[in-house]
C-alpha positions in Angstrom: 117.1 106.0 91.0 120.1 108.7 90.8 120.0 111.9 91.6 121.5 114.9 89.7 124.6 115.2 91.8 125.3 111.0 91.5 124.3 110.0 94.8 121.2 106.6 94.7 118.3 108.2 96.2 117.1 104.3 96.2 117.5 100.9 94.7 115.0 98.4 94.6 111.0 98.6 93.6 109.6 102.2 93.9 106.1 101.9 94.3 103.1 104.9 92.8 100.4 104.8 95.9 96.6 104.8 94.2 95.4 107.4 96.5 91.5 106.2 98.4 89.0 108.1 99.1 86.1 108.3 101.7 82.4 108.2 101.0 82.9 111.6 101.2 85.1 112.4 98.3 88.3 113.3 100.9 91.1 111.1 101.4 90.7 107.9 103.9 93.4 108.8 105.9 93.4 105.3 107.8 92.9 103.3 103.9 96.2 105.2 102.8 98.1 104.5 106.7 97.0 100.6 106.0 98.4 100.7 102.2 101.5 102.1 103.2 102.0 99.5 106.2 101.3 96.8 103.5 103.9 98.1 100.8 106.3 98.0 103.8 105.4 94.7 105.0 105.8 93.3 101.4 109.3 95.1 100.8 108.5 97.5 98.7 111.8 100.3 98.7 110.2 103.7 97.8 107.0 105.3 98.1 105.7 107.9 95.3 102.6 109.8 96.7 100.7 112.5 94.8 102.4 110.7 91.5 101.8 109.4 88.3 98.5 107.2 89.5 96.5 110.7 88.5 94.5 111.4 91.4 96.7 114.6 92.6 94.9 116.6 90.1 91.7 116.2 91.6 92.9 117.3 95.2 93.6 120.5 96.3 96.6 121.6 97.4 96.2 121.1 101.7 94.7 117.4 100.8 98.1 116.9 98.5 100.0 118.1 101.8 97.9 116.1 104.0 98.8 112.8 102.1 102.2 113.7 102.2 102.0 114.2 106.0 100.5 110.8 106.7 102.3 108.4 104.2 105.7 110.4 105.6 103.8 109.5 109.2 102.5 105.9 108.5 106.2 105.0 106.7 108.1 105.9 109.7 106.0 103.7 112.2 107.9 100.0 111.4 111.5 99.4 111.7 111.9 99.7 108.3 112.4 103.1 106.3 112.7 103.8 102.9 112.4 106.9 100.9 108.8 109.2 100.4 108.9 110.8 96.8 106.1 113.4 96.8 
């Protein structure tokens, strides 16, 4: 993917997290940590949250923040870092 001013803002598979929710109807903050740790254990390059799987639009705007907050967390536990697209 290129940015605007030419520089790769990442190269490789980019990948849309499907957001899950609790019995509640909130987001399952540990579900999303453990789908994140997966994408990175299976190489994926970039992470897209709050994207084109649709869900974003049924969250309000703190849980839209929130997800950010823990996919940015959860993707910077491992050794490995790649780009968070929110």
């Amino acid at each position: 993917m290129t940015q605007p001013n030419g520089r790769t803002l990442f190269t490789g598979s980019g990948v849309a997290l499907v957001m899950p929710f609790g019995p509640d109807g909130g987001v399952d903050e540990d579900a999303l940590r453990e789908l994140v740790r997966f994408h990175l254990r299976e190489g994926t390059d970039a992470l897209v949250v709050n994207g084109s799987t649709g869900e974003a639009v049924t969250m309000s705007p703190e849980e839209q923040r929130r997800a950010v907050e823990v996919v940015v967390a959860a993707a910077r536990e491992g050794e490995r870092r790649v780009p968070v697209i929110a």
